[in-house]
VOGU-3710 file (C-alpha; in Angstrom, 3 decimals, decimal comma):
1> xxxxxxxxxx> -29,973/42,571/47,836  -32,352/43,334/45,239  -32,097/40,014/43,858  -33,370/38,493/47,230  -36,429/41,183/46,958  -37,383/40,573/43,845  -37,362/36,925/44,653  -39,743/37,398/47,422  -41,762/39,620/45,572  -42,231/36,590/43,160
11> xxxxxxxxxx> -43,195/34,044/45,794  -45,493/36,874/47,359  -47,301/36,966/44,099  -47,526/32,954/43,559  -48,656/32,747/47,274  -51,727/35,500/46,204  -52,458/33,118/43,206  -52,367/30,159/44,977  -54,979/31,751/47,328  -57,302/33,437/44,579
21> xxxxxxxxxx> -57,149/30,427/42,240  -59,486/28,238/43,959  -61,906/30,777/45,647  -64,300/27,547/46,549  -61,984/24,969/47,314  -62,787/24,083/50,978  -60,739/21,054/51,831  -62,656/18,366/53,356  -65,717/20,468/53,741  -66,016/20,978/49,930
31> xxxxxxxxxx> -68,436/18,822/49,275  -70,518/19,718/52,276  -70,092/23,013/50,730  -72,392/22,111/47,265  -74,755/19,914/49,823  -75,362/23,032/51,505  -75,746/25,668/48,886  -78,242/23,156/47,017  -80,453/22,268/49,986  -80,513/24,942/52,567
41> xxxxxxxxxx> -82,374/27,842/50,309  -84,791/25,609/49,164  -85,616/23,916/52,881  -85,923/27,205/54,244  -88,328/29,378/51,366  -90,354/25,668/51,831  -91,830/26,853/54,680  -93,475/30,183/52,875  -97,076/30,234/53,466  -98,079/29,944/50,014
51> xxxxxxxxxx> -96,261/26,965/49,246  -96,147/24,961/52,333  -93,562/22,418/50,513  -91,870/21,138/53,870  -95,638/20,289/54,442  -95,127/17,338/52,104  -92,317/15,534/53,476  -93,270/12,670/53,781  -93,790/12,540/49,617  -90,816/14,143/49,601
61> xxxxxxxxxx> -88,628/11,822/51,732  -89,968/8,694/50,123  -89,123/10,313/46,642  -85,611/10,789/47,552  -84,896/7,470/49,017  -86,639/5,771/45,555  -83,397/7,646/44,259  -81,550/6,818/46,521  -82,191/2,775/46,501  -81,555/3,144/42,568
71> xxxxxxxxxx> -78,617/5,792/42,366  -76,441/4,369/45,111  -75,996/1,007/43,961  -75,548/2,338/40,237  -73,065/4,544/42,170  -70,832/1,671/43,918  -71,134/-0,119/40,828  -69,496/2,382/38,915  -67,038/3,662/41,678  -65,957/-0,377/41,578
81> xxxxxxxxxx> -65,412/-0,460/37,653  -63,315/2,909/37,822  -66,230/5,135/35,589  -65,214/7,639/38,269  -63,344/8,304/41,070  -63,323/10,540/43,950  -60,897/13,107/45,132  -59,974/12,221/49,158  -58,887/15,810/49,648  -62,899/17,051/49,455
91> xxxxxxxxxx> -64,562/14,857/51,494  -64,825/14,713/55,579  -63,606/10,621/54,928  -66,740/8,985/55,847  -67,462/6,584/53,708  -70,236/4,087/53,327  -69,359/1,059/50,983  -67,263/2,467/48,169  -69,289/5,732/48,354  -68,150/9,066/50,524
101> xxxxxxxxxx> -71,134/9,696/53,006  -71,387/13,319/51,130  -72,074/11,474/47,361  -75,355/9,208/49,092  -76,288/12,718/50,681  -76,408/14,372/47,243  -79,484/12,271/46,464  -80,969/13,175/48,995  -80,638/17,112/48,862  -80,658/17,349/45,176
111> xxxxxxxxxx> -83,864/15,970/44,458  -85,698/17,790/47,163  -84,132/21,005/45,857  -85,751/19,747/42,129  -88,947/19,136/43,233  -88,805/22,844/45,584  -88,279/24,099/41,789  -90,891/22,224/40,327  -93,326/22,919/43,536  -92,524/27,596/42,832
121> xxxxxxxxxx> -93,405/26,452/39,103  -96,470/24,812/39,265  -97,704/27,772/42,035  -96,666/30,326/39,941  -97,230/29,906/36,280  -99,847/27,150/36,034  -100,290/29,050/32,537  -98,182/26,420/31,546  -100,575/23,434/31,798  -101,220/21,721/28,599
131> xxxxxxxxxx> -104,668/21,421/27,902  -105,815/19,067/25,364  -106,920/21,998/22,975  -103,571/23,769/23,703  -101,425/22,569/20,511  -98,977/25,217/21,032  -97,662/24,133/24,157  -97,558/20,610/22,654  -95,544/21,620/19,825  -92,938/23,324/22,038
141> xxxxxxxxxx> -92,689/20,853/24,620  -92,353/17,890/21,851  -89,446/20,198/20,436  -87,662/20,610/23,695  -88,225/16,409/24,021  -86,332/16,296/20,802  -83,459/17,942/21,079  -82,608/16,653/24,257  -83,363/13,077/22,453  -80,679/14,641/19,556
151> xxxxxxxxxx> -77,870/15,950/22,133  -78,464/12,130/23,890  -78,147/10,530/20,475  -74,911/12,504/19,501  -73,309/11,438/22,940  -73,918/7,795/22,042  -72,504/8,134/18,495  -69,295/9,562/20,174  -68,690/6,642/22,023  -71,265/4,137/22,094
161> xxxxxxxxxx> -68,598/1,997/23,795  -68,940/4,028/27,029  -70,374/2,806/30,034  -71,125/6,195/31,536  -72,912/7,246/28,041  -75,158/4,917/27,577  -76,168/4,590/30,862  -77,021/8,033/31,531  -78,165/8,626/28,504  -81,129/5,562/28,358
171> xxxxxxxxxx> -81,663/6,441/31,724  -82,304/10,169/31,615  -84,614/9,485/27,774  -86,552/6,628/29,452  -87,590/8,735/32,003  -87,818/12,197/29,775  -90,534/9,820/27,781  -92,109/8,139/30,786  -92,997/11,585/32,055  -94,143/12,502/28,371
181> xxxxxxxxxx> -97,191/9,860/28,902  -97,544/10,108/32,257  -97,616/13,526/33,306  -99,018/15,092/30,015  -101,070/18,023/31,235  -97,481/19,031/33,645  -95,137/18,075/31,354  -94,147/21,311/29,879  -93,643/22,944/33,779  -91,444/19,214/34,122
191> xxxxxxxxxx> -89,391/20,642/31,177  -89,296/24,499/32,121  -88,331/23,395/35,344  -85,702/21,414/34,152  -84,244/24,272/32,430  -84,392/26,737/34,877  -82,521/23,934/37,081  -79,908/24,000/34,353  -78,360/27,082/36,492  -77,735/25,534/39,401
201> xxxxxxxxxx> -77,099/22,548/38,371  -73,805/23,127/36,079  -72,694/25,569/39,057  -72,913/22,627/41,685  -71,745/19,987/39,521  -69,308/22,646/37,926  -67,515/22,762/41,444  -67,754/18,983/41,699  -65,851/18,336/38,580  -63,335/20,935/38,240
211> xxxxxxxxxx> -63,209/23,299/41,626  -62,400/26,222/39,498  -64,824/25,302/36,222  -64,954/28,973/34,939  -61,567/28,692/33,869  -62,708/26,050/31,186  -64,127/26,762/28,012  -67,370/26,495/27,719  -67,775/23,562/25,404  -64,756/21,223/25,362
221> xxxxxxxxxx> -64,607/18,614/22,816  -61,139/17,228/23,601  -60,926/14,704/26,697  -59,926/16,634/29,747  -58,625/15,269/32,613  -59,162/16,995/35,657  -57,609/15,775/39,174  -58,361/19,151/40,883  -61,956/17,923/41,200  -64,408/16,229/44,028
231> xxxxxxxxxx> -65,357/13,585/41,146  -62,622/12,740/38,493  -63,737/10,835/35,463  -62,457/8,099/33,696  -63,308/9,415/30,177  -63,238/6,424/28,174  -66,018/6,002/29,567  -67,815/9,055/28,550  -68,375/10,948/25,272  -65,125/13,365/26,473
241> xxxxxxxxxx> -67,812/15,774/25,494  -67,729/18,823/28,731  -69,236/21,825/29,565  -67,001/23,763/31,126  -65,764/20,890/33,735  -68,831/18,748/33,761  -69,086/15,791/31,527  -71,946/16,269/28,944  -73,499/12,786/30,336  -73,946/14,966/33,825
251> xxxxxxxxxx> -77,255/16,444/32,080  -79,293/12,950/31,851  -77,718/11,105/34,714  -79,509/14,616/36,541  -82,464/14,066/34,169  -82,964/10,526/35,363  -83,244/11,100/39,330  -85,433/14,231/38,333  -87,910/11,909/36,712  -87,714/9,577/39,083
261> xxxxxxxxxx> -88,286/12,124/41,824  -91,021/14,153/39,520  -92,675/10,904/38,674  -93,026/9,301/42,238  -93,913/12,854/43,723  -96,640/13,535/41,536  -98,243/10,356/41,808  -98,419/10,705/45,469  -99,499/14,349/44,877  -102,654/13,555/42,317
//
């Protein structure tokens, strides 16, 4: 008798477990989850008075479909050659080519969420305009450049054989230095904003990689594979490099539709 209650005791307890271990695992509607974390806050503070963002949408819609037209192919390609893969048990089953609907609505939400960030920056602390007397700001902003040129360079040495590497890594630098020429008296709110977007960023794409991504360490330099994720990497393609559950190559494939987005925006903007 107490055998059989101790027994159920113990499948009580995994059951709780089972239930606690994945407090953002929603199925199908997982990825609709991220989608709708990263664009509703920013859709509805964008129609504040003082920033009038949702104002813009036309910029703003032709900016994320410039990402779109170059992400979404890059996407298939790489969905085609095996780079990654996606998990069928997070996504509604809509699919459009190789691509779940969600994944083509990411670049859409994400970079109007960016530019919302960007947008709060500018209004707020346009302290941080680079003036041409200002050789402060210069000097920090040429450091921040570097190091992310450094982190980009190390993911290459570690394998500069990888198709996701050296991809996202050119990408994200060409456009990191395109914005460096072109946007020169912005460029250091383009890099504080990038920062800041660091947050939500490896939270999203934290969920999208590994549901439960707090139970990694932090940095992970031994190749991981994870199949309870949205996205599941193939990482020979990749440096194996994580943070947390997000592959370090996450950072400059993000940097390269922000400066895309930042970079058509702007232009339209001026």
């Amino acid at each position: 008798m107490l055998r059989h209650v101790m027994g159920s005791l113990k499948i009580f307890q995994r059951s709780q477990e089972s239930q606690t271990t994945h407090p953002v695992d929603l199925g199908h509607h997982t990825y609709w989850g991220v989608l709708a974390i990263t664009f509703i806050g920013p859709f509805l503070l964008g129609f504040h008075h003082s920033l009038s963002f949702n104002k813009r949408w036309r910029g703003l819609l032709k900016s994320a479909l410039l990402i779109l037209c170059v992400y979404a192919p890059w996407d298939m390609w790489f969905t085609h050659m095996g780079v990654w893969s996606f998990h069928e048990s997070y996504f509604s089953g809509v699919y459009i080519g190789n691509l779940p609907l969600e994944e083509l609505l990411f670049f859409i939400a994400t970079p109007f969420a960016c530019l919302f960030v960007l947008e709060c920056i500018r209004y707020y602390f346009p302290s941080l305009n680079i003036s041409a007397q200002d050789s402060n700001k210069k000097f920090w902003s040429k450091v921040i450049t570097f190091l992310f040129l450094l982190v980009g360079l190390y993911l290459i040495i570690r394998n500069p054989t990888g198709w996701y590497t050296l991809s996202a890594v050119i990408t994200g630098c060409m456009g990191l230095m395109y914005l460096q020429r072109s946007r020169k008296k912005e460029y250091l709110q383009i890099l504080v904003t990038w920062i800041i977007l660091l947050i939500p960023f490896y939270v999203c794409n934290g969920i999208l990689t590994g549901i439960h991504f707090w139970e990694y360490p932090l940095f992970n330099f031994d190749q991981v594979n994870i199949d309870n994720a949205v996205v599941r990497y193939n990482n020979l393609e990749n440096s194996a490099l994580r943070i947390w559950s997000v592959p370090a190559e996450d950072f400059f494939y993000g940097l390269g539709f922000y400066s895309i987005g930042v970079a058509h925006y702007r232009s339209k903007e001026n």
